[in-house]
N, C-alpha and C positions, 0 to 999 in steps of 0.2 A: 419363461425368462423375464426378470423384473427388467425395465427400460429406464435408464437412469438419467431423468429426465437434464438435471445439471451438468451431467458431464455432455450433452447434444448442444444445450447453450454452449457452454463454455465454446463447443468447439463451432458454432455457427458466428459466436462473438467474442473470439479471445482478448482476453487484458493485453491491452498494448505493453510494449516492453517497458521495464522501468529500470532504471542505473541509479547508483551509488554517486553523489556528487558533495563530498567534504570541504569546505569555505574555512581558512584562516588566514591568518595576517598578511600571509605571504604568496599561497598559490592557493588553485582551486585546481581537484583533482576528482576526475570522472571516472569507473568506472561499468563498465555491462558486461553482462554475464550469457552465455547462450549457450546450454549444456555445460561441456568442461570447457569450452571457450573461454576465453577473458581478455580484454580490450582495454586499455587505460590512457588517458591522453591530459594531461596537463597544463594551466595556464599560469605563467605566472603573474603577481600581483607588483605593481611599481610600489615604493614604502608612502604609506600615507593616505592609501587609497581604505584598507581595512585598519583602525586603530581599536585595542583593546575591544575587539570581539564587535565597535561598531564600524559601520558604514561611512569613511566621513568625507570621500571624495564617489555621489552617487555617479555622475554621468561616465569616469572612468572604472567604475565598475562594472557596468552596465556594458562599456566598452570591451572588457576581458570576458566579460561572460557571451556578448555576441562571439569573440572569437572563438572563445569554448567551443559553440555551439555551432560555428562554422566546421571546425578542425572534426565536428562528431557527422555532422551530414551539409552536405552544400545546399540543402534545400532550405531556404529562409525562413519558409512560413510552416515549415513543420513542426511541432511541439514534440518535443522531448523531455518524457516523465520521470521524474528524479526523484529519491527520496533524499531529503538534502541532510548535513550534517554541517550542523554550525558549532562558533566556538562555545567551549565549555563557557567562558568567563561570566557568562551573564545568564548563564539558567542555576538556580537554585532547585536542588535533590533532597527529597529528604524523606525517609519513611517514619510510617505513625500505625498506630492499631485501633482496628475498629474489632467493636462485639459480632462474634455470629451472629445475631441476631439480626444486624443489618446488613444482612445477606439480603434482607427482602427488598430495600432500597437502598444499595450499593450505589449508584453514582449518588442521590442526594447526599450521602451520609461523606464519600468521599470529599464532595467538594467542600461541605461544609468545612469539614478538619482541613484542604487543603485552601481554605481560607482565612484561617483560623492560624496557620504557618505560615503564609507569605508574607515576606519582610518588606512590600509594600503595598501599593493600594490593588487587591483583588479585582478589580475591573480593568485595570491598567497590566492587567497579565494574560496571557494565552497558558493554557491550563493542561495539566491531561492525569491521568493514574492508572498505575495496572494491578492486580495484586502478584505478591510474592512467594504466598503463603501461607501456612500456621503459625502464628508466633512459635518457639519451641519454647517460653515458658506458661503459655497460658494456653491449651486448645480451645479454647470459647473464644479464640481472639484470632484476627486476621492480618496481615501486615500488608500495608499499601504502599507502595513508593509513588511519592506524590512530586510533579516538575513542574516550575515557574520559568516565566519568562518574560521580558517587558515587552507589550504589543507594540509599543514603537519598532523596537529594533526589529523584531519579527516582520512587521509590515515592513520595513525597508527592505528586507532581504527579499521576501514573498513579491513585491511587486517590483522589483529590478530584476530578479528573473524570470516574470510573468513578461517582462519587457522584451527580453533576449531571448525570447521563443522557449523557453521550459516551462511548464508544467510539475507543479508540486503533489507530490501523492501523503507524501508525511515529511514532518521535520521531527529531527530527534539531535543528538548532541555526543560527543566521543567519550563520554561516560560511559554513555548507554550502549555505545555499539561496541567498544572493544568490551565490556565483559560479555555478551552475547556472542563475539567472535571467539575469546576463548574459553568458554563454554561449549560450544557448538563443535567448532575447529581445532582448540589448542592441542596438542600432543601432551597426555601426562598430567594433566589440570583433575583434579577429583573435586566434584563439587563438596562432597563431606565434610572438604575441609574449608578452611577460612582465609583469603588471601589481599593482599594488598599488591593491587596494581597500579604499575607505576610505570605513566607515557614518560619522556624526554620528546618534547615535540620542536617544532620551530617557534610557536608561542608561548611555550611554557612549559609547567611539571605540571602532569596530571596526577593524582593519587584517586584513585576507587579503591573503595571499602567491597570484598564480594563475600558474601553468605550464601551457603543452599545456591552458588550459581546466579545470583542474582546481583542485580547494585543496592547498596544498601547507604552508601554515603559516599562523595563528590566533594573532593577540593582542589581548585586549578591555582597555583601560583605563575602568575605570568612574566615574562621576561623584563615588561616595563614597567611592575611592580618600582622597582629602585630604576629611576630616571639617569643614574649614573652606570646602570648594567645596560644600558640600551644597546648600544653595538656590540661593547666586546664583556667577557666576563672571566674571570684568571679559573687555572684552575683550583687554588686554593678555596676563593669565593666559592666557584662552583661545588666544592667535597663540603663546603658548609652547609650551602643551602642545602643541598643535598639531606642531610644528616639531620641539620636542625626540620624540616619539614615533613623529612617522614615522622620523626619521634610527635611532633603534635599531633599526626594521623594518628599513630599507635598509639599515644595516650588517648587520643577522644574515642580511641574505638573502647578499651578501659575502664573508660568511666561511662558507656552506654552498652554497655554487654558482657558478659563473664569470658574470661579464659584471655588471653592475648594471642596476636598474629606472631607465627613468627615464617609465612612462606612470602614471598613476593614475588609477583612478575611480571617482567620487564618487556618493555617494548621501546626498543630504540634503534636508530641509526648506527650511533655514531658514541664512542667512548664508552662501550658493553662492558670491557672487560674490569675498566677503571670502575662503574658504579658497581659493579657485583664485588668488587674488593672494597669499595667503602660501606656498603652494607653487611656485608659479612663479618666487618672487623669491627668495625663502629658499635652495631646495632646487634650482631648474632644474629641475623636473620638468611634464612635458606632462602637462595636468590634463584629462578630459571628464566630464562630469555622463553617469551613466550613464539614458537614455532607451530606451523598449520599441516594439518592432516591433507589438506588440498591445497593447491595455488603456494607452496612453500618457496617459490622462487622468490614471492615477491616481497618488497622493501618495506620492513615493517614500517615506513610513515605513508603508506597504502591501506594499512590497517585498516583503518575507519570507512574509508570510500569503499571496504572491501566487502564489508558488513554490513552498509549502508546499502549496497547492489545485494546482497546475499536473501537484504528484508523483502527487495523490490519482488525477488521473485512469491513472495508469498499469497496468494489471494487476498486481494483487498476486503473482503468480506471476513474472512479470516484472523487479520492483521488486527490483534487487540495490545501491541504495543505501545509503549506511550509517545504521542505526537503534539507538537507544538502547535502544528498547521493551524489557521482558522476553520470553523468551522467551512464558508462559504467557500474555502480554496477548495477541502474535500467532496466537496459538492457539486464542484468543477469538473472534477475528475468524474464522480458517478453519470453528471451528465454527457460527458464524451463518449463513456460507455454507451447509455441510453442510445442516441443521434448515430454514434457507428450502428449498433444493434439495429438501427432502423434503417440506414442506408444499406445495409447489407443483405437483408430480407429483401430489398426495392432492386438491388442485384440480381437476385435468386428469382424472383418473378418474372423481369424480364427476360433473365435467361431459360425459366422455362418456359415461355412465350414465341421463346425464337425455336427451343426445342421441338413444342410441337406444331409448330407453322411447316419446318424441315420434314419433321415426318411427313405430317399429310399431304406434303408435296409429292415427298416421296411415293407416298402408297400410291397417289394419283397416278403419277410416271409408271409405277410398276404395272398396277391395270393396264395403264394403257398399251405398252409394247407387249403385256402380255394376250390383249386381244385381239391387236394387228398379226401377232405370232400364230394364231390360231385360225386357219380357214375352216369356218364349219361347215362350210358348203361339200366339203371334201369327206365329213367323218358320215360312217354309213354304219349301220347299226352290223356289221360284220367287224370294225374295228374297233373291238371291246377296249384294247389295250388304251389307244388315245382317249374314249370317251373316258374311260377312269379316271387318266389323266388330266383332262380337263376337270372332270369332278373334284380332284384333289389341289386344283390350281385355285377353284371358286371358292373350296372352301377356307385356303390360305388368305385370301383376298377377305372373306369373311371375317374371319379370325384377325386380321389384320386391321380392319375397319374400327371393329367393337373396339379393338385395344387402342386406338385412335382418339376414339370418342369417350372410352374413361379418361384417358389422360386429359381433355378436355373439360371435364365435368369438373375432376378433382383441383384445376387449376383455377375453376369457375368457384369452387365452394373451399379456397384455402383461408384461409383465418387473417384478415386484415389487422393485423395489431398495431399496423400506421396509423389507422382510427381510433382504436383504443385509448393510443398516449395520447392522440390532441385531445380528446372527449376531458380526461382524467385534465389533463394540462386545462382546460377549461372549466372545471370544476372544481379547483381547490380554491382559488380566489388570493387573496392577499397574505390573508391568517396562516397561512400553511404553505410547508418547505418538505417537498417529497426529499426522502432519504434512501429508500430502496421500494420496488417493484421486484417481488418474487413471483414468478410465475411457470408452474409444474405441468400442466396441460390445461388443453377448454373442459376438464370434468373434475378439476382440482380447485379448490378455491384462491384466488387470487389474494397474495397478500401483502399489503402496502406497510411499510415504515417511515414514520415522517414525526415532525416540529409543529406544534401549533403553538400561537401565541399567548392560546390559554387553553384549559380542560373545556370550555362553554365550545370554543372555536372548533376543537375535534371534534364534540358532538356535532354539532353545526353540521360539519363535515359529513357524517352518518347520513345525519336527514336529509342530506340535500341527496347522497346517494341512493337514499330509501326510494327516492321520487322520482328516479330514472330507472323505466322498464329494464332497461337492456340489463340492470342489476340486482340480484336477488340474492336470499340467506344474506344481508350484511352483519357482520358480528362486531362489534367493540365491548367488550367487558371494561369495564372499570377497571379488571386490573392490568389491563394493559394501555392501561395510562399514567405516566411516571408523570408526575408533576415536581414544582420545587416552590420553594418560598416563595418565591419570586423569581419572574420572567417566563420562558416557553416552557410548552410540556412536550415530552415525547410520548407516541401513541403506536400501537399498530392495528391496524381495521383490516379484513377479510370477506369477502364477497366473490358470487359466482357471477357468469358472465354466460348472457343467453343472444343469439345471432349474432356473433359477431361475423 
């Protein structure tokens, strides 16, 4: 029987839970998922605190979100892992195609082109891509959807709820999460075909562009676009915007792809019946209210927080979605893993510590009332039966011993892997940023993913490994070192492990 060594981690160190947590102008809405469970708890936002997707009142946000964070557990200093969802208004979506051929250095080649598109200064953004696909007009070609974001706003968000006891695992945006919800979840959605999704939110109109199931294009018009719609909006204004906004969607999709949209669907609250009558009559277009296979109770402006909890439960190892996060928030999070993974084995040792301290108490106690029980001044070689029984008592007590003293041995020679990480933790130095520690058994090679600050710095990294006994077979190929124009390289290196 093969022993499958990741499904024993997982379950000696499982991923902490992670919840769906959506941020607009107005509320901020949690929720988690546990089996078919589902849990959602809401705060709301005073006006002024969130404007146009930024942060501009920090310390009373920071204020809603400790309450959040009260209302989810009374425990203060617990982190709570969230995959957050912010507003569309301020990330820029946009796919582009790269040749097969840079299959072979797919993030360089990404970020170049998604450098190459940002409509402002590339270092002033928080980055990510995933692909989508074949082009369906060229197969030598790959389509990437590429997301920007201004690191400012991002770091406000990131460390006002680094403040409030959450923990961030990814940031993503309600572009991204409601077409993956109705792809995943929707009733009646065929990816084959071509759709235009359309939020009605409390901040605004969403429109996504969806191809092949995927986002393909992002346009948010928001409510304080016209400073004079700010409170109230008639509903004439509203059948305009309405009308006039889709048709730009559906023209730009036109003139960046063949054939035209003509399905949409909807996700709203509030005046369903009103927008499926002015798109249908306006525009000809086949309107369906987008409904879930699972969780259809709930109020489609839950949507997002819904699908945002849906991502959490994914393996973070897994998860090649595209994320806002900074790098070092992610990194957070892999080290939480690490430090639980390590306190939890320092559990398991003490508790088999105290396990066999009990036994061999035990066996002790049993000896002994069982020799008090035995007068052998009394057994005379006529009383076969007892001497048997005696014989069969010593050798229980035999048998009982030996199995005493393996358990003692094997708790004496169990694999310290609390040494291991300080050892590594001391040996990387400044240059380098571990990113994962896979490890399959002590007769499997060990193998590290990390950042160095350059290709010279990973080698570095090698020799200095070369030069400690305890580590043998080190392997780094060259090609497993992704470098870029400029800045860090990523590496992975491999080596076996002798006493530990």
């Amino acid at each position: 029987m093969k022993i499958n060594f990741k499904k024993i981690l997982n379950a000696i160190n499982p991923q902490p839970a992670i919840g769906g947590l959506e941020i607009n102008n107005l509320e901020l809405r949690f929720i988690k998922l546990k089996g078919n469970n589902l849990s959602s708890i809401s705060q709301k936002l005073q006006p002024g605190i969130i404007e146009k997707g930024k942060i501009k009142d920090r310390a009373n946000f920071i204020a809603a979100l400790s309450n959040l964070h009260f209302q989810i557990t009374r425990r203060k200093k617990k982190k709570i892992y969230v995959i957050v969802d912010v507003p569309n208004i301020n990330v820029y979506a946009k796919v582009f195609n790269l040749p097969s051929v840079a299959l072979g250095n797919l993030e360089e080649a990404a970020k170049l082109n998604l450098q190459m598109i940002s409509p402002i200064d590339f270092a002033d953004t928080y980055n990510d891509w995933h692909s989508v696909g074949n082009s369906g007009y060229n197969e030598n070609q790959i389509e990437i959807l590429g997301a920007l974001a201004p690191k400012s706003i991002i770091e406000e968000f990131s460390s006002s709820l680094e403040e409030a006891g959450f923990g961030i695992a990814a940031i993503e945006f309600s572009a991204l999460s409601l077409i993956r919800l109705a792809v995943n979840f929707g009733v009646g959605i065929d990816i084959k075909n071509n759709y235009l999704l359309l939020q009605i939110g409390s901040d605004g109109l969403n429109f996504n562009i969806m191809k092949n199931g995927n986002l393909y294009f992002a346009h948010f018009y928001s409510w304080e676009t016209d400073t004079k719609k700010q409170k109230q909006i008639s509903f004439s204004d509203f059948k305009e915007l309405i009308t006039r906004e889709t048709q730009k969607v559906l023209n730009f999709y036109e003139t960046h792809w063949e054939g035209r949209i003509n399905k949409v669907i909807l996700v709203s609250s509030g005046l369903v019946k009103e927008t499926i009558s002015m798109l249908s009559e306006n525009l000809s277009l086949e309107v369906q209210v987008l409904t879930l296979k699972k969780f259809n109770k709930l109020s489609p402006d839950w949507y997002s927080a819904l699908s945002s909890a849906l991502r959490g439960l994914i393996p973070r190892s897994q998860d090649t979605i595209i994320s806002l996060a900074s790098v070092g928030t992610e990194e957070g999070f892999r080290r939480y893993r690490v430090i639980n993974f390590i306190n939890i084995w320092r559990n398991i040792i003490f508790a088999s510590l105290i396990f066999v301290i009990v036994v061999f108490g035990a066996s002790v106690w049993l000896l002994i009332n069982t020799m008090e029980s035995v007068n052998l001044s009394d057994i005379t070689l006529s009383n076969v039966s007892e001497i048997a029984e005696l014989n069969i008592l010593q050798e229980k007590a035999k048998s009982f011993n030996e199995k005493v003293e393996l358990a003692l041995k094997s708790q004496k020679t169990g694999a310290n892997w609390s040494s291991f990480f300080e050892r590594i933790k001391g040996l990387i130095g400044n240059d380098i940023v571990l990113e994962r520690i896979f490890i399959q058994s002590l007769e499997t090679p060990v193998l590290i993913n990390a950042t160095a600050v350059s290709q010279e710095a990973a080698i570095n990294f090698k020799n200095i490994l070369t030069q400690q006994s305890q580590f043998y077979e080190i392997n780094l190929p060259l090609s497993n070192i992704i470098s870029s124009t400029e800045g860090p390289v990523k590496f992975s290196i491999s080596f076996k492990i002798r006493g530990l």
